[in-house]
N, C-alpha and C positions, 0 to 999 in steps of 0.2 A: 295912478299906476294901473298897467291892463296885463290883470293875470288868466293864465288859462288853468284851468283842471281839466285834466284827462283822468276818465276813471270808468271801469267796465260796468257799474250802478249806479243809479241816483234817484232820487226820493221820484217816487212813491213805492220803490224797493226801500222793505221794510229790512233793518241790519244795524250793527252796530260802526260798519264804518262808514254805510251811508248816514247817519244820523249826524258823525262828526261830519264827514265832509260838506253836509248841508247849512249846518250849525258853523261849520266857520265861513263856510261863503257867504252866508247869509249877514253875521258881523264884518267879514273883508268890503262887503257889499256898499256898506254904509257910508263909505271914503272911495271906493274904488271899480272900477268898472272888470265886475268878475263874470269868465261864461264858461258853463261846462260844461265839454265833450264828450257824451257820455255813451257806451255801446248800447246801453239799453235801461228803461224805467220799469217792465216788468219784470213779474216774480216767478218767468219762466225759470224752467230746471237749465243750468251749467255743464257742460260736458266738453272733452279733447276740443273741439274744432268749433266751438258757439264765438271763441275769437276771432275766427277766421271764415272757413269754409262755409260752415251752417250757423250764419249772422242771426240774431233774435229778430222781434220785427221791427218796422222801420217808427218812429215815434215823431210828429210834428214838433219841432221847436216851440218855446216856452217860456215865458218868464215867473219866474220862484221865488218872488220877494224881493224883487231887484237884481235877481241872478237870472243871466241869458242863461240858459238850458240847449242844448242844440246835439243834433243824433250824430253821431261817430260813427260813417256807415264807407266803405270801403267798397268805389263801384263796382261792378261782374268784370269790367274788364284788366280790371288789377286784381280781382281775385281768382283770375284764369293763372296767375304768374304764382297763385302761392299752392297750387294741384299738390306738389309733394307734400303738400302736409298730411295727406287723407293716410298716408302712411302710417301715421301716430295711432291711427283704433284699427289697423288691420291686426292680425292675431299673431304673424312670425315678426310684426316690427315694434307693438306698443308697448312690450316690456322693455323696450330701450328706449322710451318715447322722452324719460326722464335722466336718460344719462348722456354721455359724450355726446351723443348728437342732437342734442336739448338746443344746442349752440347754432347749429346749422338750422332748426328750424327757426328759431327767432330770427336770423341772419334775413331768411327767404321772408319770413312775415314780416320784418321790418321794411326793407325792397320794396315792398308792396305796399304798406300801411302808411309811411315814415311822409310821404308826398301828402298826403288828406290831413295829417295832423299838420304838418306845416303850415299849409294852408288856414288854416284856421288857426295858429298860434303868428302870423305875418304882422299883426300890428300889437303882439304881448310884448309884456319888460320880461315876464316869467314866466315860465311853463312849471308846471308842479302835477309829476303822474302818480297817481294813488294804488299805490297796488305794481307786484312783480310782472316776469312772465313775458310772454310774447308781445304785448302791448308797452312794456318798458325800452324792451328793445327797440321798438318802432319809435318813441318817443325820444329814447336819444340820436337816432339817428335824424328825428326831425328838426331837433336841438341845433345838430351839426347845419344841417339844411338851411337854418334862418338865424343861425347867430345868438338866439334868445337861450339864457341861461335855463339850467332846468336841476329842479328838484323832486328825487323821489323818497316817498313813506311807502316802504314795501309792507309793513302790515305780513311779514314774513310769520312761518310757523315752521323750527327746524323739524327737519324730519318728515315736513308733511305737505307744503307748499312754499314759492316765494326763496328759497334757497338754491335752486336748481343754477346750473351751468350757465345757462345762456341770461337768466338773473341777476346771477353775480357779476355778468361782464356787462351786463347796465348800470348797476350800482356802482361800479369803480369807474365809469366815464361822467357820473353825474355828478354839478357841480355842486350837489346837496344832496345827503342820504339823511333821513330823521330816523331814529328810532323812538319808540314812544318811551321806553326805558332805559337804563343801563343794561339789563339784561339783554334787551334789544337792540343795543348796538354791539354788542360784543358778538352776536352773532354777523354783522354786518360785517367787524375786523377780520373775522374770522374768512369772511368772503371775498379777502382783500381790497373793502372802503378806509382808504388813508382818515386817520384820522384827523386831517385839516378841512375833510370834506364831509366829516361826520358830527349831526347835532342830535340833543336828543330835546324834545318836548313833547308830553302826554295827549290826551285827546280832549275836547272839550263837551261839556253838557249844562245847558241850563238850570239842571236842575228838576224838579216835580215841584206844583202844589202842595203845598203841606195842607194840614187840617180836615180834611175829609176819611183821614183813618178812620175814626171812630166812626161816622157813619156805616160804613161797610162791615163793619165790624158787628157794629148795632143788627144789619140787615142779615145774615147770615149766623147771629147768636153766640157770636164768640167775645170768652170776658176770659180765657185764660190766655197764657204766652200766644204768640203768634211766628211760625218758623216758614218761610218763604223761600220759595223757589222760583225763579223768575228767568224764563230763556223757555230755549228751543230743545226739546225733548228728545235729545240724541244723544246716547252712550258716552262720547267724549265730553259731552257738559255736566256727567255726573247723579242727573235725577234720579238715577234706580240706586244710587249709591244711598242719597237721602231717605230714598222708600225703605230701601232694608235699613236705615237705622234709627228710621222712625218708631218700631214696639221699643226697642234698647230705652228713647227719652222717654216714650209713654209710660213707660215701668216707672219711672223717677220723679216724672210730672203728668199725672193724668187726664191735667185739664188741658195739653200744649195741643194743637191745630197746625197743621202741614196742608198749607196752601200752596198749590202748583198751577202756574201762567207761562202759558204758552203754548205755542203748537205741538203737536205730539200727540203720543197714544193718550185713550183714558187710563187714570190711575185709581183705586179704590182702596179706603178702609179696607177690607178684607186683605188686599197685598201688603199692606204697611201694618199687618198683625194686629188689626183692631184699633192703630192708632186713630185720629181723627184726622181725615182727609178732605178736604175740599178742592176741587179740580174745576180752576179755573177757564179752562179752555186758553184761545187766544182773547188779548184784553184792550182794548184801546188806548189813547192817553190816559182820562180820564181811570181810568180802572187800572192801568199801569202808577201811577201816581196815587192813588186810593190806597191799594195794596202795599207799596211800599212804606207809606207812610202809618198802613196799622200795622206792620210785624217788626217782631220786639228782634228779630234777627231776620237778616237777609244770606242764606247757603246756596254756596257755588264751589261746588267743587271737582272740579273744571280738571280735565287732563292738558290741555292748552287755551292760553287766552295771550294776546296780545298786549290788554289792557285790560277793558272790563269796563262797558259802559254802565250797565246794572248796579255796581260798586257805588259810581258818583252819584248817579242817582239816588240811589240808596242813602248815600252820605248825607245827601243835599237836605233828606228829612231827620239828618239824626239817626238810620238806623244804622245798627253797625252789624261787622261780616265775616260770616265764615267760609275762607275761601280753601280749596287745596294751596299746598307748600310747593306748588310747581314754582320756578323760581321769577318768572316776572309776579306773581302774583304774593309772594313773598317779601319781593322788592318793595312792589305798591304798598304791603299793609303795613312794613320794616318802617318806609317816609312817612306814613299818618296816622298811625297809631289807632285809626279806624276797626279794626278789628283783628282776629286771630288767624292762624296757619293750621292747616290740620293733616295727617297723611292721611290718602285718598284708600280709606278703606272704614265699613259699615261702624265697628266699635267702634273706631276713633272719632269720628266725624258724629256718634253718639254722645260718647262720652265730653265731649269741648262744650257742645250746644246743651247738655245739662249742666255742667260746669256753668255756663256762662248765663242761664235761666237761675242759676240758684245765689248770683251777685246781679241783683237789680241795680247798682251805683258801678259797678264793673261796667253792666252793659251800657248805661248813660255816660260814662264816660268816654267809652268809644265811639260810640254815637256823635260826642260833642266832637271829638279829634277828627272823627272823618269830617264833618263838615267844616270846619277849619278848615282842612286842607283843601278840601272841592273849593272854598270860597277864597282863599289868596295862591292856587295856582290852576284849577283846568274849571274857571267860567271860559264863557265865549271870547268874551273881551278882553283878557288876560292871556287864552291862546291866540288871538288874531293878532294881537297885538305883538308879539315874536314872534309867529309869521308875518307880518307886515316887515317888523325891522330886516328881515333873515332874506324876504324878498326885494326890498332898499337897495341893502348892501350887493346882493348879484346882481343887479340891475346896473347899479352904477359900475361894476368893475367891469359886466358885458361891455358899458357904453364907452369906458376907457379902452375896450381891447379893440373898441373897432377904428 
């Protein structure tokens, strides 16, 4: 079978849904000849028109483990036909850039875009675009173009991306929408995807090494609890949430350690009220996988997530997790029993994580649940393997339609 992925990133863009999408091509890989279309591999900044007008730079094609890699690049001379977009960051037009006429800009980027993707999808069974937006639109109309079924994972966030107008009228012509949850298909219903076209399966992760906790552990001096924070250092992931209610657990457990990985500002002891801080910076695999596997709880309390690859990960070593009660995140802990829910404010998100330091068989038991669960449904092999079937099945009904 010869799948395409279309997707605005791909590895060695560092993220949580490059990671899956590299992680299942890389298993789809194994049985099938996979290549992805990708706008771009660096860790350039995102803005209105980086899908269009002002393209990231160009990247030589590549192979990723058995995955063709190949640049998504939209000549000057169809990019002359998509001029009305510049309209979207002028200043009397880009407060509407996300409403009613969201639709007419995808319409004109599809026009333009919908021709290079076909091309390059001419000898797929499937097409599968990762991500909403002006780039879906162009995809289904490339869909239409070449006959070849197509599915999309918007990786939507209500409220904030991925839900917009011209979004949702790609979603309801594709002949596959995945949500990663129930959560996340209900907003998909909500966007008018019929439910015969709608499936839902999580993200996949291999997993971390286990066993190297203790070292790191060892190197740094820590023998009390260990409370982890793991991501990107921006206000809607929650970490100044953890900082303020780090003195709260220090009061109740003196010896606990808040260790923080990831990009973002430095954080210090003196902000977290004297608790003990360790500020990991950004961390490699290696130190990714370290870390995870020494603390006794892993905290994210997240104002929106999708999914949450940090979670599996996390699970993969046993440790278990304190997430916000946002509701896909409530879902994921509700099916695995992984860890707990907390509202997204300082006491509370205190008060859980001392609760849950003061049952050591409490916290091993979630620990065991979540990795249960990572291990009989989101490894590699276990998602490719429902994508594989899910791209079968459209393949042969395309071949019947024709």
């Amino acid at each position: 079978m010869r799948v395409l992925f279309v997707t605005r990133c791909y590895w060695p863009v560092v993220g949580g849904v490059e990671s899956f999408v590299r992680e299942l091509s890389h298993e789809l890989a194994r049985e099938h000849d996979v290549t992805v279309f990708a706008r771009r591999i660096d860790p350039g900044p995102a803005a209105r028109l980086t899908d269009s007008l002002t393209p990231p730079p160009v990247f030589e094609p590549f192979e990723d483990d058995g995955v063709d890699v190949q640049c998504f690049r939209i000549p000057r001379k169809r990019r002359v036909m998509m001029a009305p977009l510049g309209l979207e960051v002028l200043p009397l037009f880009r407060r509407y850039a996300y409403g009613r006429t969201r639709w007419l800009y995808a319409s004109l980027y599809a026009h333009a875009a919908a021709p290079v993707i076909a091309e390059a999808a001419r000898d797929a069974d499937v097409i599968h675009m990762w991500g909403g937006g002006h780039i879906a639109a162009a995809a289904v109309r490339a869909a239409d173009l070449t006959g070849v079924p197509l599915v999309i994972t918007p990786f939507a966030h209500e409220g904030q991306w991925g839900d917009d107008v011209g979004s949702a009228s790609a979603y309801r012509k594709a002949d596959a929408v995945i949500g990663l949850l129930e959560t996340d298909a209900k907003l998909y219903r909500q966007l008018g995807v019929s439910d015969d076209r709608l499936r839902v399966c999580g993200v996949c992760s291999p997993g971390v090494t286990p066993g190297t906790g203790e070292t790191v552990r060892s190197q740094v001096g820590v023998r009390g609890p260990v409370v982890l924070f793991l991501g990107v250092r921006r206000e809607y992931k929650g970490f100044d949430l953890l900082v303020e209610a780090a003195p709260l657990v220090h009061a109740r457990h003196p010896d606990v350690t808040f260790a923080f990985a990831g990009p973002g500002r430095a954080i210090s002891s003196a902000e977290a009220g004297g608790a003990r801080v360790i500020d990991l910076g950004e961390v490699d695999d290696a130190g990714r996988a370290a870390w995870l596997d020494a603390a006794d709880v892993l905290c994210l309390p997240s104002q929106g997530e999708t999914f949450g690859m940090v979670i599996l990960e996390a699970w993969s070593v046993e440790t278990p997790v304190v997430v916000s009660d946002i509701p896909s995140l409530s879902e994921l802990v509700r099916l695995s029993g992984g860890g707990v829910t907390v509202r997204r404010a300082p006491s509370a998100i205190a008060a859980t994580i001392s609760e849950l330091l003061d049952e050591p068989a409490r916290l091993r038991e979630h620990g065991a649940r979540g990795r249960y669960y990572w291990a009989s449904h989101h490894t590699p092999a276990i998602v490719a393997a429902w994508h594989e079937h899910l791209y079968g099945r459209l393949a042969e009904a395309g071949r019947q339609r024709q």
